[in-house]
N, CA, C and O atoms as a GROMACS GRO file, in nm:
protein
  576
    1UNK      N    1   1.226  -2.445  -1.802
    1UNK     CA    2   1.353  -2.379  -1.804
    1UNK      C    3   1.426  -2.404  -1.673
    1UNK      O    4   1.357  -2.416  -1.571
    2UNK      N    5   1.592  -2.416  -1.664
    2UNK     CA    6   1.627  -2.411  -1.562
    2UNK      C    7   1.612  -2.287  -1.458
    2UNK      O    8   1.621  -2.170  -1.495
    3UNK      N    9   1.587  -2.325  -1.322
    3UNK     CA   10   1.568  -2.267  -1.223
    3UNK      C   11   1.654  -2.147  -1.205
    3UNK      O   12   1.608  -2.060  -1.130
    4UNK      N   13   1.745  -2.131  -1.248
    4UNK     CA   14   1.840  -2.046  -1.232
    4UNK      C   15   1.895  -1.936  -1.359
    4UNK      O   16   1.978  -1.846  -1.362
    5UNK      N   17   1.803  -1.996  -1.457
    5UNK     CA   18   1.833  -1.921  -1.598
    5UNK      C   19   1.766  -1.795  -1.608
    5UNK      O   20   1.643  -1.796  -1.603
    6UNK      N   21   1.828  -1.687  -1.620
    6UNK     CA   22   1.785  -1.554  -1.695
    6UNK      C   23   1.839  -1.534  -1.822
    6UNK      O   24   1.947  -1.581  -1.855
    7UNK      N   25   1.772  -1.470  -1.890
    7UNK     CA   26   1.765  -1.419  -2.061
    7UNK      C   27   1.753  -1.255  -2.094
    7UNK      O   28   1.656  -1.184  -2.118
    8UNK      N   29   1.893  -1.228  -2.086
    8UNK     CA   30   1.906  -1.038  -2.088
    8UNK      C   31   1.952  -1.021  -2.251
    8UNK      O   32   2.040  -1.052  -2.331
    9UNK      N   33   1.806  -0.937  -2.236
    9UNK     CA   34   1.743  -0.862  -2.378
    9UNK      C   35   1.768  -0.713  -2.360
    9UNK      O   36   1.739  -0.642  -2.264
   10UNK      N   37   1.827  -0.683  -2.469
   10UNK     CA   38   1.846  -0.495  -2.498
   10UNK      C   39   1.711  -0.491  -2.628
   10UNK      O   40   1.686  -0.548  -2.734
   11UNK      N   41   1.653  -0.390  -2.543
   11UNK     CA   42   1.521  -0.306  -2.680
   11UNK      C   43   1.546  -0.160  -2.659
   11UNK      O   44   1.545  -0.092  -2.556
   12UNK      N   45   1.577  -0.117  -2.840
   12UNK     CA   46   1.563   0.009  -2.813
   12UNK      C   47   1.451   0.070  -2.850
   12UNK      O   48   1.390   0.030  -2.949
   13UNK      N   49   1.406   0.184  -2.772
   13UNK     CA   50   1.293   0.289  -2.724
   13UNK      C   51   1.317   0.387  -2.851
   13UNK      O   52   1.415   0.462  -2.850
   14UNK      N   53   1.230   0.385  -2.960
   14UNK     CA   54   1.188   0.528  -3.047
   14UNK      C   55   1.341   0.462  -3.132
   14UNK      O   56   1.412   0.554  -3.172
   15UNK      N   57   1.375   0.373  -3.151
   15UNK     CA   58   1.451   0.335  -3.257
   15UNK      C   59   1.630   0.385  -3.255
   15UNK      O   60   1.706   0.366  -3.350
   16UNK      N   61   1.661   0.438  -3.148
   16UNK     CA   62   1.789   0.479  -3.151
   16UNK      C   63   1.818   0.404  -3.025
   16UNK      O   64   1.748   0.386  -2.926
   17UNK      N   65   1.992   0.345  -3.066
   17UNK     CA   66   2.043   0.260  -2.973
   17UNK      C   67   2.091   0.344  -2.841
   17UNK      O   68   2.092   0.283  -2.734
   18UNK      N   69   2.120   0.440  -2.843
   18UNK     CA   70   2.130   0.493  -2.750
   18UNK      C   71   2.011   0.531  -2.639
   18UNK      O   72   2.038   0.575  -2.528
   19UNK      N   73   1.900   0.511  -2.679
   19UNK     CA   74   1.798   0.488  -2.555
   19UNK      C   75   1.814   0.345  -2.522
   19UNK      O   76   1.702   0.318  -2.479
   20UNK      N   77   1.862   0.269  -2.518
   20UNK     CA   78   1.807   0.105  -2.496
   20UNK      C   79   1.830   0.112  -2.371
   20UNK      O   80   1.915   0.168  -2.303
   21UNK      N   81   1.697   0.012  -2.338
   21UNK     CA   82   1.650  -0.042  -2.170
   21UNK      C   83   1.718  -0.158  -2.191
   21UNK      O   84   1.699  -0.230  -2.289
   22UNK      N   85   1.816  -0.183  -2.079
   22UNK     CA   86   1.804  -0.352  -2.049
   22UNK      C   87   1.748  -0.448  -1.966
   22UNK      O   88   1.724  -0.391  -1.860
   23UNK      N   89   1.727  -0.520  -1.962
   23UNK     CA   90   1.592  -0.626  -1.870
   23UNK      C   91   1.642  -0.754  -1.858
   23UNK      O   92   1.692  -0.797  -1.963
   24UNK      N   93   1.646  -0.845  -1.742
   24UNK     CA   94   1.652  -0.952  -1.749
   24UNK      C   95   1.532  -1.018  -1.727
   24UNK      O   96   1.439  -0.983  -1.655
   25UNK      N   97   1.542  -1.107  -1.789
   25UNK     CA   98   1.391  -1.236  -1.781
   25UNK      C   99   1.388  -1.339  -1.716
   25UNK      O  100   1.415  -1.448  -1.766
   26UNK      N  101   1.359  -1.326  -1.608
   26UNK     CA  102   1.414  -1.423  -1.486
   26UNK      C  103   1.286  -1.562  -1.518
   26UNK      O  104   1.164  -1.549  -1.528
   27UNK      N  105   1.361  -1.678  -1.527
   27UNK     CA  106   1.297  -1.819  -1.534
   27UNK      C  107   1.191  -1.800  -1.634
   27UNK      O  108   1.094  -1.865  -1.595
   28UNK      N  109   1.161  -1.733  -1.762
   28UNK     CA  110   1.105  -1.722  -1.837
   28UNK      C  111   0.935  -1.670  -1.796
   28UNK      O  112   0.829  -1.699  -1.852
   29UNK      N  113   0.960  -1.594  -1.690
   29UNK     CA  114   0.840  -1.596  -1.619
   29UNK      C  115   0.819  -1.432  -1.580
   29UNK      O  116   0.708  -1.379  -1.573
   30UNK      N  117   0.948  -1.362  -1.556
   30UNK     CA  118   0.917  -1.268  -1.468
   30UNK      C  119   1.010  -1.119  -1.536
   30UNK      O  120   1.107  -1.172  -1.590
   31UNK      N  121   1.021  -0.998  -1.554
   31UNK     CA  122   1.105  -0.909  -1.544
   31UNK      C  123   1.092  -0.843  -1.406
   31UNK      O  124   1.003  -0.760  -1.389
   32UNK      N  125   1.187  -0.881  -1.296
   32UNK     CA  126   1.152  -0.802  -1.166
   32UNK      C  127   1.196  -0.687  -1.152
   32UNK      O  128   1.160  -0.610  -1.063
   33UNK      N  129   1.292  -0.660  -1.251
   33UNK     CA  130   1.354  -0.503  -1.218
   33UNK      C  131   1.269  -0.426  -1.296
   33UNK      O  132   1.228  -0.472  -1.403
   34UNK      N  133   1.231  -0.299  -1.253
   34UNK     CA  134   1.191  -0.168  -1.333
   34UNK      C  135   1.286  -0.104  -1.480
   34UNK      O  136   1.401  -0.060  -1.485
   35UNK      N  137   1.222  -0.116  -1.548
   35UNK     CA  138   1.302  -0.068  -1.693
   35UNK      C  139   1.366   0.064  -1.709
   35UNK      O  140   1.458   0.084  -1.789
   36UNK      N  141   1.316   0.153  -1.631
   36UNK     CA  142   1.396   0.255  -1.596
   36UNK      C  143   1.467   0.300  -1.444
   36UNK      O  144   1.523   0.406  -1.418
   37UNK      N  145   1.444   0.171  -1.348
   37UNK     CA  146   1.552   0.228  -1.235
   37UNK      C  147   1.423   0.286  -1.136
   37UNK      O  148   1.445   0.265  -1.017
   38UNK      N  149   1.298   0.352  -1.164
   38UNK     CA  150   1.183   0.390  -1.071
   38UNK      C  151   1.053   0.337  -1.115
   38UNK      O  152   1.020   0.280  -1.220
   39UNK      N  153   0.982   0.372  -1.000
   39UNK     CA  154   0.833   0.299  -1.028
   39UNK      C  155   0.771   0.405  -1.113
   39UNK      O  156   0.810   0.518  -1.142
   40UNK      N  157   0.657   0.333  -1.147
   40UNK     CA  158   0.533   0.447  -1.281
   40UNK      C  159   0.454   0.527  -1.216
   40UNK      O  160   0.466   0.566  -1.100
   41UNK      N  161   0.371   0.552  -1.292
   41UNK     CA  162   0.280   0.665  -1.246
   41UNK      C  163   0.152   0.573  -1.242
   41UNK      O  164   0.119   0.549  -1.358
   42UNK      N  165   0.094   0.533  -1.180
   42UNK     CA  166  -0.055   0.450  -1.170
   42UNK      C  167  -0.160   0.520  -1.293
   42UNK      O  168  -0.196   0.461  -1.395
   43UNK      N  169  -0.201   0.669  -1.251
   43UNK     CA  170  -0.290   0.772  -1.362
   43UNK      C  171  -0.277   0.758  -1.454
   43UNK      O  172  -0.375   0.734  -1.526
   44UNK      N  173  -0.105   0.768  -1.523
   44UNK     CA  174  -0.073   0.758  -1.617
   44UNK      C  175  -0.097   0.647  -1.718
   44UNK      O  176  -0.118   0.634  -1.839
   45UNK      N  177  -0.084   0.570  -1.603
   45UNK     CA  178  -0.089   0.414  -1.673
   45UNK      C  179  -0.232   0.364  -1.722
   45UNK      O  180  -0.271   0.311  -1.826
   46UNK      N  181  -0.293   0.404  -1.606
   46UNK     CA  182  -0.457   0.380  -1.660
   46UNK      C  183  -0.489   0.457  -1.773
   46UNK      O  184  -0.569   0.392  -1.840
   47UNK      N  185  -0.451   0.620  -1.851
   47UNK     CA  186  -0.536   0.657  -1.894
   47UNK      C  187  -0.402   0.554  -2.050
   47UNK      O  188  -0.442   0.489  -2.147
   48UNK      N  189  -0.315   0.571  -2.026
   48UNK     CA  190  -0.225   0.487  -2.158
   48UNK      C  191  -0.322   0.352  -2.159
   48UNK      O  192  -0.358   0.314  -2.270
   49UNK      N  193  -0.369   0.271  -2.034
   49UNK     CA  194  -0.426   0.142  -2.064
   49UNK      C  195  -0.598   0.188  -2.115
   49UNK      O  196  -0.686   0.109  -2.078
   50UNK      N  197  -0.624   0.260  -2.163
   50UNK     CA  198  -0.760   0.313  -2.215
   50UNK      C  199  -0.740   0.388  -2.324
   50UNK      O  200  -0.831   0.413  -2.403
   51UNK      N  201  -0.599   0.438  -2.341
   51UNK     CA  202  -0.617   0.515  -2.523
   51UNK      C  203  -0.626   0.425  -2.602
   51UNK      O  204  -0.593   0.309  -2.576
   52UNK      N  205  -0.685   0.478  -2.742
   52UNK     CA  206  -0.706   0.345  -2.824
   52UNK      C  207  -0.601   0.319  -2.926
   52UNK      O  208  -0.591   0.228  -3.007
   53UNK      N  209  -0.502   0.456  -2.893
   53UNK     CA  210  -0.372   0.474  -2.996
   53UNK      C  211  -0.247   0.436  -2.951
   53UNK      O  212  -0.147   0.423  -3.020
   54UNK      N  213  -0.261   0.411  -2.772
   54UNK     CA  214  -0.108   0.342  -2.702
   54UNK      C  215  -0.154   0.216  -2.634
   54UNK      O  216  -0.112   0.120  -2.698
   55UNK      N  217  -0.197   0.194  -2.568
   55UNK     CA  218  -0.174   0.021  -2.460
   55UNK      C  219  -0.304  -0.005  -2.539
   55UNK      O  220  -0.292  -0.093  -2.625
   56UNK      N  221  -0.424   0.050  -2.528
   56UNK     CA  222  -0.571   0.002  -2.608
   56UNK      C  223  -0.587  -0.127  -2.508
   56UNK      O  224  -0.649  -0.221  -2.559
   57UNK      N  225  -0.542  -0.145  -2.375
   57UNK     CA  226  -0.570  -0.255  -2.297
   57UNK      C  227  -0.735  -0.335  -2.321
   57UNK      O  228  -0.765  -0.454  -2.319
   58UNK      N  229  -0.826  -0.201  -2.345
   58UNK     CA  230  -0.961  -0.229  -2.315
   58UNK      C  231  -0.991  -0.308  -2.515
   58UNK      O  232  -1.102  -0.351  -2.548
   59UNK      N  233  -0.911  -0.307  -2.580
   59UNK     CA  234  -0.958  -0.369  -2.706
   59UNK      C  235  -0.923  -0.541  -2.657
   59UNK      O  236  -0.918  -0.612  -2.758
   60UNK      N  237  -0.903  -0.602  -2.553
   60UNK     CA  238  -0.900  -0.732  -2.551
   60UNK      C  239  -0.971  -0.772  -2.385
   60UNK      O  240  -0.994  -0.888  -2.354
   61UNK      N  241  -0.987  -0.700  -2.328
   61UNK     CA  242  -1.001  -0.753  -2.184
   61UNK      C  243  -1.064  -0.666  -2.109
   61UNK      O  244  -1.021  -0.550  -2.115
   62UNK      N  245  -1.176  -0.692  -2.020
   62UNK     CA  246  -1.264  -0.620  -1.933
   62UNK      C  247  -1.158  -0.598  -1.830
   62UNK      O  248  -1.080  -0.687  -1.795
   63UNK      N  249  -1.157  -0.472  -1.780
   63UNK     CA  250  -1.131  -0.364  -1.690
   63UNK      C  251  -1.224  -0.357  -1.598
   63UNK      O  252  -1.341  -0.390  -1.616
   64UNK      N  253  -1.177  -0.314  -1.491
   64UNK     CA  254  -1.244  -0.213  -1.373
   64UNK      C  255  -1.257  -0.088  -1.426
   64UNK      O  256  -1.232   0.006  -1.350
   65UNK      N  257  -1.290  -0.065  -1.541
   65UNK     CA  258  -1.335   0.078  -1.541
   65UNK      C  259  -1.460   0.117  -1.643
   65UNK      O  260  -1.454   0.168  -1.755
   66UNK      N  261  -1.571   0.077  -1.569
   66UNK     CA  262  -1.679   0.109  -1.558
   66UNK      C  263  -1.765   0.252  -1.642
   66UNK      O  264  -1.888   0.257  -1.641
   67UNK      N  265  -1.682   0.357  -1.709
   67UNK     CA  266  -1.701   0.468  -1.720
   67UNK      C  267  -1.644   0.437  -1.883
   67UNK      O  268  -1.648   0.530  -1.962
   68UNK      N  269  -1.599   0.318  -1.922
   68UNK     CA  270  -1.543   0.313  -2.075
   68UNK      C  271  -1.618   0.216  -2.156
   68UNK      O  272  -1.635   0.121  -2.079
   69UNK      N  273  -1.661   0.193  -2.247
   69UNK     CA  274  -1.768   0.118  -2.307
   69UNK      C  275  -1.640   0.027  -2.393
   69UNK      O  276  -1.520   0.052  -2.387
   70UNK      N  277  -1.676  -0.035  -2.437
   70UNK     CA  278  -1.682  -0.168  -2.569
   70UNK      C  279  -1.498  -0.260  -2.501
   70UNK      O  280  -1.384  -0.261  -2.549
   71UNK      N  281  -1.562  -0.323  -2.373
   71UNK     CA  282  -1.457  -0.364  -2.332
   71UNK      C  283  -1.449  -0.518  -2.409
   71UNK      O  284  -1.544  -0.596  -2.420
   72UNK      N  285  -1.311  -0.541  -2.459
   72UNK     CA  286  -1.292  -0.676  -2.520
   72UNK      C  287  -1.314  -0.818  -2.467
   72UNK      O  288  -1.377  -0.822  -2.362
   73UNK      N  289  -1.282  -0.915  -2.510
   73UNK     CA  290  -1.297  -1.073  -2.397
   73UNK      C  291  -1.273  -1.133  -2.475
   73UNK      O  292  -1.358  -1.202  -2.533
   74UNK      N  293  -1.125  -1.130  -2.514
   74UNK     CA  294  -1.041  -1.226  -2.611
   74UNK      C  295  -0.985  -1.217  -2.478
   74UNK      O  296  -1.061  -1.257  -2.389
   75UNK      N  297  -0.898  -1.185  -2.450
   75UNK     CA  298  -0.810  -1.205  -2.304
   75UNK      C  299  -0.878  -1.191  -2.130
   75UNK      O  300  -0.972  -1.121  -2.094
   76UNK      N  301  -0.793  -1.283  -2.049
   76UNK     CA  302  -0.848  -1.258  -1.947
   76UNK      C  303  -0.874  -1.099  -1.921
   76UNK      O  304  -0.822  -0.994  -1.960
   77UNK      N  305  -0.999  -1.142  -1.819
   77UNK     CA  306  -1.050  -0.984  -1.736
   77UNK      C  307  -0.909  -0.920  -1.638
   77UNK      O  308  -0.819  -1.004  -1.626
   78UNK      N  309  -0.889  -0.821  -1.587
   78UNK     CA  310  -0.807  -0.762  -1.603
   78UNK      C  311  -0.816  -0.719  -1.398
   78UNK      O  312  -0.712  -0.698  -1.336
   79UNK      N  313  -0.915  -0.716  -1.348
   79UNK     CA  314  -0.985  -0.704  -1.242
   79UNK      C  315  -0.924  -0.823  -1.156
   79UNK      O  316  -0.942  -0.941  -1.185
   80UNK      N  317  -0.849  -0.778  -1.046
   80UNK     CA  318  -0.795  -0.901  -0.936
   80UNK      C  319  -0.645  -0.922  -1.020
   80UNK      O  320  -0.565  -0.983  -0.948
   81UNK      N  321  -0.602  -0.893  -1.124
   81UNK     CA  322  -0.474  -0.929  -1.187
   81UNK      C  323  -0.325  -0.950  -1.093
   81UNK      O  324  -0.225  -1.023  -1.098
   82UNK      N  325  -0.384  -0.825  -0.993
   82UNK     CA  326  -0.260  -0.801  -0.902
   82UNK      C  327  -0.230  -0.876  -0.796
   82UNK      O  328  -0.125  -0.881  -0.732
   83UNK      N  329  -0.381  -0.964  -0.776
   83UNK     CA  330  -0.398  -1.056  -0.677
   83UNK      C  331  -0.314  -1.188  -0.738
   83UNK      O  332  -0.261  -1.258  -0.652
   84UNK      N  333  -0.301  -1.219  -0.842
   84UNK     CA  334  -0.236  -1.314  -0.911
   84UNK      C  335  -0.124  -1.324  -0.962
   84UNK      O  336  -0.070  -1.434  -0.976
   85UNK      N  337  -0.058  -1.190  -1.006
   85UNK     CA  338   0.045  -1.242  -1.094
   85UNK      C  339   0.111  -1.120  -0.973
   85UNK      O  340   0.053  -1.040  -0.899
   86UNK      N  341   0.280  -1.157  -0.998
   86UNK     CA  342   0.377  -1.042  -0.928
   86UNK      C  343   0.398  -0.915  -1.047
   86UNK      O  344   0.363  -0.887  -1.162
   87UNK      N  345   0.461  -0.875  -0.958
   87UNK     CA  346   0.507  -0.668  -1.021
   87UNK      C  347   0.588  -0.722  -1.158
   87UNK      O  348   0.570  -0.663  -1.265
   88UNK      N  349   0.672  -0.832  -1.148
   88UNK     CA  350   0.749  -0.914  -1.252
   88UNK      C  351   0.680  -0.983  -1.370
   88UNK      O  352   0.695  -0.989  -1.493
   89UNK      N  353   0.601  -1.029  -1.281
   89UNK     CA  354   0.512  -1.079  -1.434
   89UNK      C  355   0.422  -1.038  -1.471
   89UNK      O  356   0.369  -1.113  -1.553
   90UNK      N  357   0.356  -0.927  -1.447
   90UNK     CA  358   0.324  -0.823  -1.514
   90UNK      C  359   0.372  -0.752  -1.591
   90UNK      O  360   0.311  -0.730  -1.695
   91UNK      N  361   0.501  -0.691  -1.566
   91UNK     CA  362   0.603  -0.645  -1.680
   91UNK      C  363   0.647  -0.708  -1.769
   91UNK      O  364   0.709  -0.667  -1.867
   92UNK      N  365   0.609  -0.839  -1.735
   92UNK     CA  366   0.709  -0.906  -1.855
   92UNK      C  367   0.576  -0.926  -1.938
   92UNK      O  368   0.587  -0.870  -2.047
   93UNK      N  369   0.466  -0.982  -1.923
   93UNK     CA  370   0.371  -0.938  -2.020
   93UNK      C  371   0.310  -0.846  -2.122
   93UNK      O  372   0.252  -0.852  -2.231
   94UNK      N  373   0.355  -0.750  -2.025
   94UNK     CA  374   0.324  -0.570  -2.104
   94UNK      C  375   0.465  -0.593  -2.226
   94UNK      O  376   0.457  -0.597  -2.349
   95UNK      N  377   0.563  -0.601  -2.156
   95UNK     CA  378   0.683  -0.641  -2.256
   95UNK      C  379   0.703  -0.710  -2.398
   95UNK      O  380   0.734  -0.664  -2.508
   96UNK      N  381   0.673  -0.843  -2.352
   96UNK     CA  382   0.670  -0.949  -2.475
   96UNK      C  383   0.588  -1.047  -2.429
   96UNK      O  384   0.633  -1.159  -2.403
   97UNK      N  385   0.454  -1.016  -2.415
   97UNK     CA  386   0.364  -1.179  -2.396
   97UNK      C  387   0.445  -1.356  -2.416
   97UNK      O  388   0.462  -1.465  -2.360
   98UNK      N  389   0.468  -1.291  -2.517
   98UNK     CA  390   0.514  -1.440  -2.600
   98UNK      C  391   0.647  -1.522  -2.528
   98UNK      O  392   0.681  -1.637  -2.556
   99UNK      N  393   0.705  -1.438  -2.436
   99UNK     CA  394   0.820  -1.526  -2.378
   99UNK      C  395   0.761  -1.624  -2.296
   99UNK      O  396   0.799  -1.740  -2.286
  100UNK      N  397   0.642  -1.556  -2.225
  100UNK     CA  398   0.560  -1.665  -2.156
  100UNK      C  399   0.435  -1.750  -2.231
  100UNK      O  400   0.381  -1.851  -2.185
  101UNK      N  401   0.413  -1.699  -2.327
  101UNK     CA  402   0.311  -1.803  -2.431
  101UNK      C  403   0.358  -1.763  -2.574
  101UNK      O  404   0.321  -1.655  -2.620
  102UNK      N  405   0.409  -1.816  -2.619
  102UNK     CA  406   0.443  -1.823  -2.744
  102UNK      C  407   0.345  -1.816  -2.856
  102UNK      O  408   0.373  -1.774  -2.968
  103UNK      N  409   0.183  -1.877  -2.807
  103UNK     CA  410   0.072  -1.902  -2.846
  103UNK      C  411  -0.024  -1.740  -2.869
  103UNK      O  412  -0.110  -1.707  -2.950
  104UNK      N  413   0.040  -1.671  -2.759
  104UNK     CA  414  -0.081  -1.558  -2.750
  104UNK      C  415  -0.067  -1.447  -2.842
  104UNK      O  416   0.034  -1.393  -2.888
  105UNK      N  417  -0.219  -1.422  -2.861
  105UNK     CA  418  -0.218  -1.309  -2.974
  105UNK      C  419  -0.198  -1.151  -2.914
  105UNK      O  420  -0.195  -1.056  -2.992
  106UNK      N  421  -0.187  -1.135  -2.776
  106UNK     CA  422  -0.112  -1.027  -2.724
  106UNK      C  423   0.006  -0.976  -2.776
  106UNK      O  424   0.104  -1.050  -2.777
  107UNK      N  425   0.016  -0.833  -2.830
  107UNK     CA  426   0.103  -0.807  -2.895
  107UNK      C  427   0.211  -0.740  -2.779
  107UNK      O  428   0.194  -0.687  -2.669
  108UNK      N  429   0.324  -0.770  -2.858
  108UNK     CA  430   0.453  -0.690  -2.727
  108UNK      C  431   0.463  -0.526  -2.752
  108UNK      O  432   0.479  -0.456  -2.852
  109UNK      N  433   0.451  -0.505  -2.644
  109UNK     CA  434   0.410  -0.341  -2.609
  109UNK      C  435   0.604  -0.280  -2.631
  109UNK      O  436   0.633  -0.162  -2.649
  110UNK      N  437   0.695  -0.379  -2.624
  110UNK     CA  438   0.811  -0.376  -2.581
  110UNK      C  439   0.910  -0.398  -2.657
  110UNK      O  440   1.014  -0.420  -2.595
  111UNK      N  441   0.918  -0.400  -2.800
  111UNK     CA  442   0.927  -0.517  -2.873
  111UNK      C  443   0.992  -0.404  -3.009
  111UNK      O  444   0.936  -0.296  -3.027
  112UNK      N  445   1.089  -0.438  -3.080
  112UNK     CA  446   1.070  -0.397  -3.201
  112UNK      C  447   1.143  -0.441  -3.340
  112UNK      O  448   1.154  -0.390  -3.452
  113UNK      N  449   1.193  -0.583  -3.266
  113UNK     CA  450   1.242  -0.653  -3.375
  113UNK      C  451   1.161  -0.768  -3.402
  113UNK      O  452   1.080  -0.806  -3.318
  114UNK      N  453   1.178  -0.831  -3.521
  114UNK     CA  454   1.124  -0.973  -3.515
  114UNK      C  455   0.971  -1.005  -3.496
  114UNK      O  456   0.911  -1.103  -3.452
  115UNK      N  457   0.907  -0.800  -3.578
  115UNK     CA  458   0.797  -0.853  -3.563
  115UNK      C  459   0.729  -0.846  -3.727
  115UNK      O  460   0.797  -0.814  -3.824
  116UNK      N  461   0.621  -0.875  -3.731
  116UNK     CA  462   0.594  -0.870  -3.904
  116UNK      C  463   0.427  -0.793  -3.913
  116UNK      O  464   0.352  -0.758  -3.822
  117UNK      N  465   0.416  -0.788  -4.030
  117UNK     CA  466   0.308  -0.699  -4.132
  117UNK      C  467   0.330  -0.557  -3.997
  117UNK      O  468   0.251  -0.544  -3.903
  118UNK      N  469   0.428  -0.485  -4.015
  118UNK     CA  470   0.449  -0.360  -3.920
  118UNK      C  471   0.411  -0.236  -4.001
  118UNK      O  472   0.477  -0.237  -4.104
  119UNK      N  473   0.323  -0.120  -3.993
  119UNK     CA  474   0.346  -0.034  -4.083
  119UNK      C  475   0.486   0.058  -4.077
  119UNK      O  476   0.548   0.100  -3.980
  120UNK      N  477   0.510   0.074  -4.216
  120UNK     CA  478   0.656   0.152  -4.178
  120UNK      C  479   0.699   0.268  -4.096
  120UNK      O  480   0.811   0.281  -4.048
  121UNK      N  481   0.583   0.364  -4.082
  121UNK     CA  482   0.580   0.482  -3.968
  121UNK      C  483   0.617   0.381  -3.802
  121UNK      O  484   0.678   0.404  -3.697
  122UNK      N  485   0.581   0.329  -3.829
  122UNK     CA  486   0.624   0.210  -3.664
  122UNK      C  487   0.730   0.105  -3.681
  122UNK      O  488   0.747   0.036  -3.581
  123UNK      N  489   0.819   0.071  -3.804
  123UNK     CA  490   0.921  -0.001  -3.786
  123UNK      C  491   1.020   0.086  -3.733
  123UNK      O  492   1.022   0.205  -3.765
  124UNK      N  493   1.121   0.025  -3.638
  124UNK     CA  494   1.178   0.019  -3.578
  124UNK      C  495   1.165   0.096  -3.434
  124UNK      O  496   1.242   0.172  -3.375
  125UNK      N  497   1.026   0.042  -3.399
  125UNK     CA  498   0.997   0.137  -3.257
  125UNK      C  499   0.937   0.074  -3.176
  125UNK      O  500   0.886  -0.025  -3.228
  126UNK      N  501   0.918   0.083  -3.075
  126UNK     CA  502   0.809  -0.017  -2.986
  126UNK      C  503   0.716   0.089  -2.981
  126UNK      O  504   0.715   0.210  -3.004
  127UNK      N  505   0.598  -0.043  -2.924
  127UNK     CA  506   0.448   0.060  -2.907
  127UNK      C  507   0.434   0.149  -2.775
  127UNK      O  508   0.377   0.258  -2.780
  128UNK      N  509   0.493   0.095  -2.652
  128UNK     CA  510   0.543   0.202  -2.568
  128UNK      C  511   0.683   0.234  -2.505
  128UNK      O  512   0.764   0.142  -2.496
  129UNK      N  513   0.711   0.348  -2.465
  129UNK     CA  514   0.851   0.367  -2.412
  129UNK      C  515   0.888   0.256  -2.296
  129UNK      O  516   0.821   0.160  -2.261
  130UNK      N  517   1.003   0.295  -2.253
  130UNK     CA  518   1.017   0.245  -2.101
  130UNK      C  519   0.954   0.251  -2.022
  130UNK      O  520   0.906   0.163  -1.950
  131UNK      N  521   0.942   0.355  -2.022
  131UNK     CA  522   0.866   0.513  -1.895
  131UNK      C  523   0.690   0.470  -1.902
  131UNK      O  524   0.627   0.454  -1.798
  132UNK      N  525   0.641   0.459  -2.006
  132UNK     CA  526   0.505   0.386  -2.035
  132UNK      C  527   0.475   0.264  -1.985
  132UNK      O  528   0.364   0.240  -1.936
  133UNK      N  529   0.579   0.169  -1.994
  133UNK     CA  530   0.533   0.084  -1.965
  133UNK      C  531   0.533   0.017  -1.813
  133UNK      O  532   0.474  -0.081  -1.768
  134UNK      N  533   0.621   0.107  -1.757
  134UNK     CA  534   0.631   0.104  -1.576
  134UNK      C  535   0.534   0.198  -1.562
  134UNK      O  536   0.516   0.182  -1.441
  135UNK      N  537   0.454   0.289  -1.593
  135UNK     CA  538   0.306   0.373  -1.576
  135UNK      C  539   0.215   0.247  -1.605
  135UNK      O  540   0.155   0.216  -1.502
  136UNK      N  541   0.186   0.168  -1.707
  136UNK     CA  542   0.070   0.077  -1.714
  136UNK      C  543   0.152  -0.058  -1.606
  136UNK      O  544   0.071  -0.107  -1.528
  137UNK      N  545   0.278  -0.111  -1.596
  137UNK     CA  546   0.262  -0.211  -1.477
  137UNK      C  547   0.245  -0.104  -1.342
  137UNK      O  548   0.225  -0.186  -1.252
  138UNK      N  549   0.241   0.000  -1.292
  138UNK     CA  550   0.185   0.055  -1.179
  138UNK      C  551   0.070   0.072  -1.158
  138UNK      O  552   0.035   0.084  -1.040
  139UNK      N  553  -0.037   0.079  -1.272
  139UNK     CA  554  -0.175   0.062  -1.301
  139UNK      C  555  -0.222  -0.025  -1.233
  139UNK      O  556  -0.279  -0.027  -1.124
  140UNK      N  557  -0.185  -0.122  -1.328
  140UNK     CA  558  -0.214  -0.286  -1.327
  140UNK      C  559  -0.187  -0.360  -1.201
  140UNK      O  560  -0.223  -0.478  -1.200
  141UNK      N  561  -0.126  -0.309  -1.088
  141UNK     CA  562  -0.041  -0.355  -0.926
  141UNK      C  563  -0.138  -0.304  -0.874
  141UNK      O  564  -0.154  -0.342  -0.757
  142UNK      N  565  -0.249  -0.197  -0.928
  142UNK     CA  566  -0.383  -0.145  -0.845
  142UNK      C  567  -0.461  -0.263  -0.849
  142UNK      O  568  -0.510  -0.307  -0.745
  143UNK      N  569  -0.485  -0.339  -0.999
  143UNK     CA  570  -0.563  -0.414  -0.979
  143UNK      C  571  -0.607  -0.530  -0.888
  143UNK      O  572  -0.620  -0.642  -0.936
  144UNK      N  573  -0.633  -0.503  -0.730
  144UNK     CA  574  -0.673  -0.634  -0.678
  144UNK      C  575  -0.790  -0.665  -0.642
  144UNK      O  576  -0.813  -0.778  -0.599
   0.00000   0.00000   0.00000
């Protein structure tokens, strides 16, 4: 992509347009701004990246957290993450995997169009809010 290209996406939160976050996607790589304007809650984020009904982080990828059993390893380990990727591309992962791999079976936490076999209690919603998902990238910025 060109060096200089961003791609600004509106998603709306719980299905009404009047919550919508906007985000830009800087070089197809990064969301550097916060989706709501402040940083997350780290706690928060960890215990959302361990329920098995919101982020379910631990159904694909070993964690640093030692105290939770049946960690996945379809996706990378999750441990040092922060050492590698920025605050940006972390969010943009939690967001929509697929802008950066089109390939991956990571589902978008962020997402609520354009996706398929959805049950209808969950069409037209994403799997987490705004507010959720700057709690799991504040998590995840622990990881180094």
């Amino acid at each position: 992509m060109a060096a200089g290209f961003a791609l600004t996406v509106a998603i709306a939160t719980n299905a009404t347009a009047a919550e919508m976050a906007m985000y830009k996607v800087v070089k197809g790589e990064s969301i550097p701004k916060s989706l709501t304007g402040k940083a997350g809650d780290p706690a928060n984020g960890r215990k959302l990246a361990i329920d098995r009904k919101k982020g379910n982080c631990l159904a694909c990828h070993v964690m640093p957290i030692p105290e939770q059993s049946f960690h996945g390893l379809v996706g990378p380990e999750l441990k040092g993450v922060a050492g590698r990727l920025s605050e940006g591309e972390i969010r943009l992962r939690i967001v929509n995997s697929k802008i950066v791999n089109p390939d991956t079976i990571m589902p978008a936490f962020y997402k609520k169009d354009g996706l398929t076999r959805v049950l209808k209690k969950f069409k037209g919603k994403t799997m987490l809010s705004a507010a959720e998902v700057e709690d799991v990238v504040a998590y995840v910025k622990t990881l180094k």
